[in-house]
C-alpha positions in Angstrom: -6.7 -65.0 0.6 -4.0 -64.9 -1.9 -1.6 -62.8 -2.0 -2.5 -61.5 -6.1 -6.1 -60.6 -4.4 -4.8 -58.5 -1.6 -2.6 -57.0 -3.9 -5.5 -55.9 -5.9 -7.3 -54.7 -3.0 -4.4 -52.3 -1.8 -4.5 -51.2 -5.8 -8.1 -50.2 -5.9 -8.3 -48.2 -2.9 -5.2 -46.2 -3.7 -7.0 -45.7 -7.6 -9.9 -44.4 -5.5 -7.8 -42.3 -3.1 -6.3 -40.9 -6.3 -9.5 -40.2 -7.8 -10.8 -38.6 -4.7 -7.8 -36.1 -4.5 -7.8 -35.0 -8.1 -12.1 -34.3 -8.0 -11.6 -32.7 -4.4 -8.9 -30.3 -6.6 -10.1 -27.4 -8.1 -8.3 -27.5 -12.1 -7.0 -24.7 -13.2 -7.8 -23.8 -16.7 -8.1 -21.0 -19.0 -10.6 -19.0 -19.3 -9.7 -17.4 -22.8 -9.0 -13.3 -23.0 -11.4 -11.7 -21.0 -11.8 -7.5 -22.8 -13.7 -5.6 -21.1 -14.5 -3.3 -23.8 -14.8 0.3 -24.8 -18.5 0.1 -25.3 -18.8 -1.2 -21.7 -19.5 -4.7 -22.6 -17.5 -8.1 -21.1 -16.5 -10.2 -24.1 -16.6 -13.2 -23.7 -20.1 -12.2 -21.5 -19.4 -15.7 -19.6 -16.5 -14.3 -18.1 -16.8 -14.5 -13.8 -17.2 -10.6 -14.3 -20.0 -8.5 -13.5 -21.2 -4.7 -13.9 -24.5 -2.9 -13.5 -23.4 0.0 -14.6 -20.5 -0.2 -17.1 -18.7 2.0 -14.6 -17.2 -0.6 -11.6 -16.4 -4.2 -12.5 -16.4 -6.6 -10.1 -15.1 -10.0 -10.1 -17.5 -13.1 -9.0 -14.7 -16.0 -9.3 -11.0 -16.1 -10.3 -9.6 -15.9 -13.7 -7.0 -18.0 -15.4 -6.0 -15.8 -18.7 -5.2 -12.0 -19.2 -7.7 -9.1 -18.7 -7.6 -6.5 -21.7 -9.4 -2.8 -20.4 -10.1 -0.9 -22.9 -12.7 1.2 -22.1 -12.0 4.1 -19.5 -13.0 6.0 -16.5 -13.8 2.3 -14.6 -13.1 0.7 -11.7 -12.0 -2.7 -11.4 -13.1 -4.7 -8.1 -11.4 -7.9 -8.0 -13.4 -8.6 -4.8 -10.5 -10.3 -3.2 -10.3 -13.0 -6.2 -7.2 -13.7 -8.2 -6.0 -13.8 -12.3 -3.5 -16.0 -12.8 -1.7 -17.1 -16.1 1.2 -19.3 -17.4 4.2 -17.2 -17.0 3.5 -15.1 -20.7 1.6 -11.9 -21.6 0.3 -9.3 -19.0 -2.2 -10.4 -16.2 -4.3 -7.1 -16.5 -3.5 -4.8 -19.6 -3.9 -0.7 -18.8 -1.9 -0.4 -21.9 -3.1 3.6 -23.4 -6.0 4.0 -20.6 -6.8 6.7 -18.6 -8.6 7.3 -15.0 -8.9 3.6 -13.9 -8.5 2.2 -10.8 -7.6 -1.7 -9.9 -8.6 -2.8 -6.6 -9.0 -5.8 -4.5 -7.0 -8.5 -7.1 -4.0 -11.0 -6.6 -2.4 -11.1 -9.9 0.2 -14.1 -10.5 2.5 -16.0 -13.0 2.5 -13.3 -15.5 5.1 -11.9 -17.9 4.3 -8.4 -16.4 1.6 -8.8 -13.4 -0.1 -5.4 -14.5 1.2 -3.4 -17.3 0.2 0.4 -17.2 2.0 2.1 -20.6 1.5 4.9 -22.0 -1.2 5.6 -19.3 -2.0 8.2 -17.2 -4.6 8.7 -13.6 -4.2 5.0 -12.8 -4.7 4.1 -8.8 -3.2 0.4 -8.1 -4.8 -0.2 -4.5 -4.7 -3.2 -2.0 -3.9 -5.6 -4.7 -1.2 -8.8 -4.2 1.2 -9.0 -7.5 3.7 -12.4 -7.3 6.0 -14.8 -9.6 6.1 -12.6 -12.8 8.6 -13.8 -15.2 9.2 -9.9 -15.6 8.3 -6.8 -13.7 5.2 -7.4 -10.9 3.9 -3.8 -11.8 5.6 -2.3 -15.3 4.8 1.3 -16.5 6.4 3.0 -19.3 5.5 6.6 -19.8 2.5 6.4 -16.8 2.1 9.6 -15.4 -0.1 10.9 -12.4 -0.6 7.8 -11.2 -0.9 6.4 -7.6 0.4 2.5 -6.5 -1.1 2.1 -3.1 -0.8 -0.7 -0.2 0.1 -3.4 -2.7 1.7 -6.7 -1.7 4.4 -7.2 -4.5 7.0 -10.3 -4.3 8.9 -12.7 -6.2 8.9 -11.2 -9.5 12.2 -11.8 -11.3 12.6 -8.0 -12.0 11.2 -5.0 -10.2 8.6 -5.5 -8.0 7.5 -1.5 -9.8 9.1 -0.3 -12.5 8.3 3.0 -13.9 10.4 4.4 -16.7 10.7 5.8 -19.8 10.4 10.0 -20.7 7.5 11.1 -19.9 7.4 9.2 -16.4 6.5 12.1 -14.2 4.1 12.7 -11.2 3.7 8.7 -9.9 2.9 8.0 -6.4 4.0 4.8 -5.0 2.8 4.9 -1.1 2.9 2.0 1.5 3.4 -1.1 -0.4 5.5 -4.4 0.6 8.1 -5.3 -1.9 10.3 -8.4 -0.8 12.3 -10.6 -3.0 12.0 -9.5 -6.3 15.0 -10.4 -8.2 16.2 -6.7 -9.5 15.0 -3.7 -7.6 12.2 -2.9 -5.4 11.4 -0.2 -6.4 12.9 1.4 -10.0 12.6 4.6 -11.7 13.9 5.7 -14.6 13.8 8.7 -16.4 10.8 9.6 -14.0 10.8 13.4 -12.7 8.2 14.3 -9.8 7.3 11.0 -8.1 7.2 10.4 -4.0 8.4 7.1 -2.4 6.7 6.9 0.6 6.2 4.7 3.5 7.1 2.0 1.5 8.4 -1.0 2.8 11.5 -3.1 1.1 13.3 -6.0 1.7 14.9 -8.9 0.3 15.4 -7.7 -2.8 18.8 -7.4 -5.2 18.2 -3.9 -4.8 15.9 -1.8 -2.7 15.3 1.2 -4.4 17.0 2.5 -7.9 16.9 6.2 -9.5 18.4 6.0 -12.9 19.1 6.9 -16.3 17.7 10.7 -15.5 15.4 10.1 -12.6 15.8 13.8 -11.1 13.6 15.4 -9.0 12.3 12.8 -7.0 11.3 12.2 -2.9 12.1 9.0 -1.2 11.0 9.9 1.9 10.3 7.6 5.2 10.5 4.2 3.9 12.2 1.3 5.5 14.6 -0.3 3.1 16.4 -3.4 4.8 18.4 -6.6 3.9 18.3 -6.3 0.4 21.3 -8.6 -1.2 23.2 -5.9 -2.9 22.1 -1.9 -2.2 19.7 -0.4 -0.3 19.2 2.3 -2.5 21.4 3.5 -5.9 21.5 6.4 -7.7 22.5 5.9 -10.6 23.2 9.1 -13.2 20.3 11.0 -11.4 20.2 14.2 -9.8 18.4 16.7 -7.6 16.2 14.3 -5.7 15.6 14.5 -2.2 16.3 11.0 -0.1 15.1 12.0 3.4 13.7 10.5 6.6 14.4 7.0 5.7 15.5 3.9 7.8 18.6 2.2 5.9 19.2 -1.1 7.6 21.4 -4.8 7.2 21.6 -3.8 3.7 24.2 -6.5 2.1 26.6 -4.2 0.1 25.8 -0.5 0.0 23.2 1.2 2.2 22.8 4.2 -0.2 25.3 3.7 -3.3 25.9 6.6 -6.3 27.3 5.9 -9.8 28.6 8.2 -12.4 27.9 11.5 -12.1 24.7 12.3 -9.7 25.3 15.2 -8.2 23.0 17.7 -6.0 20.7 15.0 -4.3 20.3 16.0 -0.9 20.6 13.0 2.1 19.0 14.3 5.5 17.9 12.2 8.6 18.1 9.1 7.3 18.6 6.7 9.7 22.3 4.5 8.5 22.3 1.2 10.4 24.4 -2.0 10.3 25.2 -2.4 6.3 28.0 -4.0 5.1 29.3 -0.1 4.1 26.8 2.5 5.0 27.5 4.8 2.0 29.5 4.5 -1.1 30.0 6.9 -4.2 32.2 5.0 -6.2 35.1 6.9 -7.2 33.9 10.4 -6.1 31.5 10.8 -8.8 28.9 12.1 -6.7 28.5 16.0 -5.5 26.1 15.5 -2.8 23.9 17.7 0.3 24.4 15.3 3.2 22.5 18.3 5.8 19.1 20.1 5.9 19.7 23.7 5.2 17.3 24.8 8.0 18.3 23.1 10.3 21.7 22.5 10.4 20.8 18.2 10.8 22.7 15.6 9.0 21.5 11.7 9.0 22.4 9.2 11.9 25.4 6.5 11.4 25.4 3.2 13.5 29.2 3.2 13.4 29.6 6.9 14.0 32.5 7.1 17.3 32.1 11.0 18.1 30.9 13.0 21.1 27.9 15.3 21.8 29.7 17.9 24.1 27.1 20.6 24.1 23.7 18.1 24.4 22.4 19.0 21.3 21.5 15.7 20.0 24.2 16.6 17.0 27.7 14.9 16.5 30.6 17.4 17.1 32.9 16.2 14.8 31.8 15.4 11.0 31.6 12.2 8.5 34.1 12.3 5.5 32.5 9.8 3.0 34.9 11.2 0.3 36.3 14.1 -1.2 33.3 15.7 -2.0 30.6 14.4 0.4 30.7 15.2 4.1 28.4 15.1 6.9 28.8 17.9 8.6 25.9 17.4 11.6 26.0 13.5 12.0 23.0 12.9 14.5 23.8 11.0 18.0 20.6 8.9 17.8 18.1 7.6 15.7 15.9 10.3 13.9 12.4 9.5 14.0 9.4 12.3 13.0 5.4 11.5 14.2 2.5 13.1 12.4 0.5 13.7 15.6 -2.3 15.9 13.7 -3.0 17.1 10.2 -1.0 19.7 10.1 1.5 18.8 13.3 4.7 16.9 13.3 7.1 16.1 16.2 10.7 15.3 15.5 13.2 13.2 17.5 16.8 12.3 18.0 16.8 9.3 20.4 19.1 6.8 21.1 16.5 4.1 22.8 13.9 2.0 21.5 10.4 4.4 21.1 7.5 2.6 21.9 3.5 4.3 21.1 4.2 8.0 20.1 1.0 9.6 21.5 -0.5 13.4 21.4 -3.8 13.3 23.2 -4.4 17.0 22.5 -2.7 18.2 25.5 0.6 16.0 26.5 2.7 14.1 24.4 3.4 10.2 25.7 5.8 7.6 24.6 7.8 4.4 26.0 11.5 4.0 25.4 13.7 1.3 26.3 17.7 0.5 26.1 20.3 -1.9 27.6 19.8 -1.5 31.2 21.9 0.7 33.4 23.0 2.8 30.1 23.0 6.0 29.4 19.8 7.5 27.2 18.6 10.9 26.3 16.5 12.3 23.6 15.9 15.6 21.6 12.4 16.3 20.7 11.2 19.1 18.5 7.8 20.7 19.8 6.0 22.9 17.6 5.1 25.8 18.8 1.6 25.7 17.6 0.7 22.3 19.5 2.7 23.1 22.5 3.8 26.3 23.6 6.7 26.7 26.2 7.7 26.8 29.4 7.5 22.5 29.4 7.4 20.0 32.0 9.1 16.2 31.3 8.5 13.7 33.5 10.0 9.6 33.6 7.5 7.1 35.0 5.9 10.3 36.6 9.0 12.1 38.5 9.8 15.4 37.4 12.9 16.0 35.8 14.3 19.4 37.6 15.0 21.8 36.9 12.3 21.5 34.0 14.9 21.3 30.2 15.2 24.4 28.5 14.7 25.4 24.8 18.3 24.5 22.9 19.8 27.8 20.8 18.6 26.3 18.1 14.9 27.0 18.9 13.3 29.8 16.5 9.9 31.1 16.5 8.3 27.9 15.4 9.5 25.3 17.1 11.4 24.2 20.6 14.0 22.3 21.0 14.3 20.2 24.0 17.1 18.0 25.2 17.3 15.4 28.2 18.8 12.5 29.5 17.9 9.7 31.8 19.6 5.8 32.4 18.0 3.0 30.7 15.1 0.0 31.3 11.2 0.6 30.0 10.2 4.3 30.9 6.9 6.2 30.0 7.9 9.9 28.9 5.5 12.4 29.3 5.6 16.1 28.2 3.3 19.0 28.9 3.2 22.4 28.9 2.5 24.8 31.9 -1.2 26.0 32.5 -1.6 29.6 31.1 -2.0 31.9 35.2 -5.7 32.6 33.7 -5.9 28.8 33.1 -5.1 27.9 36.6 -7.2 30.6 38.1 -10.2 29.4 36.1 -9.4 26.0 37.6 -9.4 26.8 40.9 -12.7 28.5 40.4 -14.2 25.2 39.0 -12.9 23.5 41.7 -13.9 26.2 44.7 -17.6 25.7 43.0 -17.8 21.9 42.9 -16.9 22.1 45.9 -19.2 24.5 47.3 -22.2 22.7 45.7 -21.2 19.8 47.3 -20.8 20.9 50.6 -23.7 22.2 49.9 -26.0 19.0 48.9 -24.7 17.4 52.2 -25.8 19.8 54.0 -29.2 19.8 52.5 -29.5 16.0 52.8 -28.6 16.4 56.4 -31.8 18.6 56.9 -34.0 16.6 55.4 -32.8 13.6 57.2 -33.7 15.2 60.3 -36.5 16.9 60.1 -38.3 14.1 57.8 -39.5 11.8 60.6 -41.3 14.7 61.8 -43.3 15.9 58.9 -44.9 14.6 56.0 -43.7 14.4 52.5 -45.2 17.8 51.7 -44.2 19.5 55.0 -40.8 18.3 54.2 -40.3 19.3 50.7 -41.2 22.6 51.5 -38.9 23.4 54.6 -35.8 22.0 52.3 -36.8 24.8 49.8 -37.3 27.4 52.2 -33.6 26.2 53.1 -32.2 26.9 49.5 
C-alpha cells in the first residue's frame, strides 16, 4: 500500500473523529430576548419557558440571551438550568420590578449577571452567578430585598453591589463570594442592610461600606484571604461589624478611610493578616467594646495575660490615637444558636468541634497542641440552664464544680475553666432541682418494686403450674396479686 493511500486513510478517520466531536457537542446559540411580559405571556412563546399560571415560571432547558421581567408578583424557577450570554447586557433584567423572586438559575458571561434597579421585594435564592464583565449581582436604589445562598465568583467587579440613595433594608445572608475582581461584597450609600453568614474569599476586597453606607450589620461572616482588605470602611458611619472571623487577609483585616467615625467593632475574631487593623491616618473615631458587656474582639498577635480567669486581656490594644481596645479577648469568640430564642457564647482558645444542646446538657469537642494549656469561658443563659453547674472532660468531674465569674447578672452565667490539651468531649449540666431527685428516686423505687414483683409472680406460676391446669393456674396467680 502506498504511502499517499495510508496517508489518506489516517486523514479520513481523523475528518470523522472531528465530525464525531463537534455533533456529540451541544452548540451554543442564541435564543433571541426572551420577555416575559406584563400581561403574563412569554414572547417569543418558543422560549424553553413554561407557566400554568402566569404566576411561577419555570425553565424547561437553558438559555443563551437575556431574560427581560416585566411583569410582577412572579416567581422565576430556573429548575437548576443556566442563561448564559456573550459578555454584554444583563443575564436577567429586574430593572423597576417589584415582589419577584429568582430561584434555582446559574447565570454566566454577562455585563451584569442579574440587574435589580430601581426595584424593591426582590428574593435572589440558591442561584450560581459567574464571569460577568461587570458586577455578578448589581442593584442600584433596590430596597427590601433579600440575596440568599447564592454562589457568586469571578465577576470582574463585585460579586453584589448595592448602591445608590435609596439603598435601604437589603438582606444579603449565606452566600459564597470568591474571586471577584473588586469587592465581595459592596454597599454604598445603603442604610439598614444585614451581612450575614456570608462567606468571602479571594476577592480584592472582602467586604466595602462606602460613600454613606451608615447604619449597617456585618455580623458573623467569615471574610478570609482576600488580596487587599478584609473589610473597608470607607466615609461610613454608625454601623455595627460584630461577631465576625477576619482571617489571612493580604493587607488590612478591617481598614477605615477618611472620616468614619462611631462604627462599633465587638468579638470579631482578628487572625493572621498582614496588619490586623488599620485607620489610616487617625481618621477613624471608633467603639472597639460591647457596652454591656465590657468584651472587646480577639487579636492573634495579642502578648498579654489573663490574671483574674476571665477570659479578658488585662492590658488593652492601642490601634491609634483614637481607637483602643480596651477588653482584648484571650481566645477565639465564638456564639451557637442552640434554640430559637437561646444563644451560647464562648471565649476559647482550642479548636471547638459539634456545639450541641440536647435540651438538657450542652456537648462539644475541643482540641489544641498537645500538652498545652486550654481553658474556655462559656456564657449560659439563665433561661436554658440555671445554676449551680457541673463540667466534666471525657467524663471526670472537674472539682470543685467552676463558679459564676463577677460578671454574671440576672440573665446569664459566666463560667470559666481550664484543662491541658489533645481531643476532649466537654459536657455541661446543671444540678437536678431536690424535688427533681426525689421524684427520681420515686420512679426508680417503683420500677423496681414492680419488678421484684413480676419475678416473684413468675416464680409462682412456675411452681405450681405442673400441678394444675391452665385454669387452675391462672386463678391461683390472681388470687396472688
Amino acid at each position: 500500500m502506498s504511502g499517499r493511500i495510508v496517508a489518506g486513510i489516517v486523514v479520513s478517520f481523523l475528518l470523522m473523529g472531528c465530525l464525531a466531536l463537534a455533533f456529540s457537542i451541544r452548540q451554543v446559540k442564541a435564543n433571541g430576548t426572551i420577555y416575559i411580559k406584563a400581561d403574563g405571556s412569554i414572547d417569543p412563546s418558543t422560549a424553553p419557558i413554561s407557566t400554568s399560571d402566569q404566576s411561577t415560571y419555570t425553565f424547561t432547558d437553558d438559555v443563551y440571551d437575556m431574560i427581560v421581567v416585566q411583569r410582577n408578583n412572579i416567581v422565576i424557577d430556573g429548575n437548576n438550568h443556566k442563561v448564559q450570554g456573550d459578555g454584554s447586557s444583563y443575564g436577567i433584567d429586574l430593572r423597576q420590578r417589584n415582589n419577584v423572586t429568582v430561584k434555582g438559575v446559574e447565570v454566566l458571561r454577562f455585563e451584569s449577571g442579574i440587574c435589580v434597579h430601581d426595584a424593591s421585594n426582590i428574593v435572589l435564592i440558591d442561584n450560581k452567578v459567574s464571569n460577568s464583565s461587570r458586577d455578578g449581582i448589581s442593584g442600584w436604589r433596590v430596597s427590601n430585598s433579600s440575596f440568599v445562598n447564592n454562589v457568586i465568583s469571578n465577576n470582574e467587579y463585585d460579586g453584589i453591589y448595592i448602591g445608590e440613595v435609596p439603598s435601604d433594608n437589603n438582606m444579603i445572608i449565606n452566600n459564597i463570594l470568591s474571586r471577584n475582581g473588586a469587592s465581595g461584597i459592596g454597599l454604598a450609600g445603603s442604610k439598614n442592610c444585614s451581612l450575614t453568614n456570608n462567606t468571602v474569599s479571594y476577592n480584592n476586597l472582602g467586604i466595602r461600606l462606602s460613600y454613606g453606607a451608615h447604619q449597617n450589620v456585618v455580623m458573623n461572616n467569615t471574610i478570609f484571604s482576600n488580596n487587599y482588605w478584609g473589610i473597608c470602611i470607607d466615609s461610613s458611619s454608625n454601623n455595627s461589624v460584630i461577631c465576625n472571623t477576619i482571617k489571612n487577609n493580604q493587607e488590612v483585616g478591617l481598614a477605615f478611610w477618611y472620616p468614619s467615625s462611631y462604627n462599633k467593632i465587638h468579638h470579631n475574631n482578628f487572625i493572621d493578616n498582614a496588619r490586623q487593623v488599620d485607620s489610616y491616618s487617625g481618621f477613624a473615631k471608633n467603639s472597639w467594646n460591647s457596652g454591656y458587656t465590657d468584651e472587646g474582639n480577639y487579636w492573634s498577635d495579642y502578648t498579654g495575660v489573663d490574671q483574674n480567669l476571665d477570659g479578658i486581656g488585662d492590658t488593652p490594644i492601642v490601634i491609634d490615637v483614637n481607637n483602643t481596645d480596651c477588653f482584648p479577648l484571650m481566645g477565639m469568640f465564638s456564639s451557637f444558636g442552640v434554640t430559637s430564642e437561646h444563644c451560647v457564647q464562648t471565649i476559647c482558645n482550642s479548636t471547638m468541634l459539634d456545639f450541641q444542646f440536647d435540651g438538657a446538657a450542652i456537648r462539644f469537642n475541643i482540641s489544641g497542641e498537645n500538652g498545652t494549656a486550654g481553658f474556655c469561658r462559656i456564657c449560659v443563659p439563665q433561661e436554658l440552664m440555671s445554676e449551680p453547674y457541673h463540667v466534666f472532660v471525657n467524663g471526670t468531674e472537674i472539682l470543685p464544680p467552676p463558679q459564676p465569674l463577677p460578671c454574671s447578672n440576672s440573665t446569664h452565667n459566666y463560667l470559666y475553666f481550664n484543662y491541658t490539651h489533645s481531643t476532649k468531649e466537654i459536657t455541661i449540666i446543671p444540678e437536678f432541682p431536690s424535688f427533681l431527685v426525689l421524684s427520681v428516686f420515686m420512679i426508680t423505687a417503683f420500677a423496681a418494686f414492680i419488678v421484684h414483683k413480676r419475678k416473684h409472680l413468675h416464680k409462682v406460676e412456675m411452681e405450681i403450674s405442673p400441678r394444675f391446669t391452665r385454669t387452675e393456674t391462672e386463678e391461683m396467680v390472681n388470687d396472688v396479686r
